[in-house]
C-alpha positions as CSV (number, residue, x, y, z in Angstrom):
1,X,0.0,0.0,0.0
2,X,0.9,3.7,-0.7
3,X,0.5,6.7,1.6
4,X,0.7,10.0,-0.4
5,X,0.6,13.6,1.1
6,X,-1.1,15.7,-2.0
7,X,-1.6,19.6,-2.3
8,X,-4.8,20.7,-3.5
9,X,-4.9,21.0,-7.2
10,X,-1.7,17.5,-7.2
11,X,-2.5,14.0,-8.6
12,X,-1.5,11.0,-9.0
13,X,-2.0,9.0,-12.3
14,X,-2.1,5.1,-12.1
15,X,-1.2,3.4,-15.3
16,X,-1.9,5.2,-18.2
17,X,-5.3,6.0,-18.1
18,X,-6.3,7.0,-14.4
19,X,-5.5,9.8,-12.4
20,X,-6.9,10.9,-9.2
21,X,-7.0,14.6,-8.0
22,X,-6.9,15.7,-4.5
23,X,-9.5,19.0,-4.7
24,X,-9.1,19.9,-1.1
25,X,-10.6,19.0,2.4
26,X,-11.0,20.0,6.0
27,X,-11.0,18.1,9.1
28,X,-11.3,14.6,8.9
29,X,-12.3,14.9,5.2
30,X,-10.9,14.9,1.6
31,X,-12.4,15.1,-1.7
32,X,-11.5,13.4,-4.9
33,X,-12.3,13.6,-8.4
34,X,-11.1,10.5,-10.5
35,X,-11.0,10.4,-14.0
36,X,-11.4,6.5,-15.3
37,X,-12.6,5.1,-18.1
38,X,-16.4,4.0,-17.9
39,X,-15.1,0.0,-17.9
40,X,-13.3,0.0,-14.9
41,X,-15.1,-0.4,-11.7
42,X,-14.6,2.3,-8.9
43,X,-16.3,1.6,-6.2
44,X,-16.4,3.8,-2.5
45,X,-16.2,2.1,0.5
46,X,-16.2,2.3,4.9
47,X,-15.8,0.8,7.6
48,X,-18.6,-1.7,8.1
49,X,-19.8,-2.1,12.1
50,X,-21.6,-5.5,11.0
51,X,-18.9,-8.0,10.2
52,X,-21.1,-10.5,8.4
53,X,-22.6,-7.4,5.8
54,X,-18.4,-6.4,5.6
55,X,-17.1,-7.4,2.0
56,X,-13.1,-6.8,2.2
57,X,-12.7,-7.5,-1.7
58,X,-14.7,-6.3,-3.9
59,X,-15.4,-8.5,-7.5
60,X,-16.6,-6.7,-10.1
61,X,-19.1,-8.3,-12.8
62,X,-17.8,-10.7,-15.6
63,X,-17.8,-8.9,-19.0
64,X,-20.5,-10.0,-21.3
65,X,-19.1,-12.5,-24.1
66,X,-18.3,-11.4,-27.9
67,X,-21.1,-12.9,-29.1
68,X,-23.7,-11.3,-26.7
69,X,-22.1,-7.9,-27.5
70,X,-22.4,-8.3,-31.2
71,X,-26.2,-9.0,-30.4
72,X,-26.7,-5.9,-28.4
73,X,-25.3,-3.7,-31.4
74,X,-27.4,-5.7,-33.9
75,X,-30.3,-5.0,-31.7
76,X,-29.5,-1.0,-30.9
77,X,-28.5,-0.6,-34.9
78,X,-32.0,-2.0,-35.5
79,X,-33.9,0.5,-33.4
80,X,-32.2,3.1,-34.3
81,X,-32.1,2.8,-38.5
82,X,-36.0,1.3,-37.6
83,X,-36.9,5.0,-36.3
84,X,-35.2,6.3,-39.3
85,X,-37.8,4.5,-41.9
86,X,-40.6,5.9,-39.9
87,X,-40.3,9.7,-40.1
């Protein structure tokens, strides 16, 4: 694990497509902005009383197969070019 001290206004990038921006705070508090791309999972988390509703890792979903994502475009090309015939 890394522990950064960041000026307002600093960042950090991770890999090549990721940064984070500190954008200030006060007290106990911090805000972030983090600039991702849509396909990678980002998810905010704290500290869970309830040890059984605790999830320490979090999974994200399996990405859809080839084939279903050729189907999704067929059927999204369809609806659109269908709207077109009926102007």
């Amino acid at each position: 694990m890394l522990k950064l001290s960041l000026k307002q206004g600093q960042y950090v990038n991770i890999g090549d497509d990721i940064r984070v921006v500190y954008v200030g705070g006060s007290g106990g508090q911090g805000r972030l902005m983090i600039d991702a791309p849509k396909e990678v999972p980002i998810v905010r988390s704290s500290i869970e009383e309830n040890p059984e509703r605790r999830k320490d890792t979090y999974y994200p979903e399996k990405k859809i197969s080839a084939k279903a994502q050729k189907e999704i475009e067929r059927i999204l090309w369809n609806e659109r070019h269908q709207g077109d015939t009926a102007k």
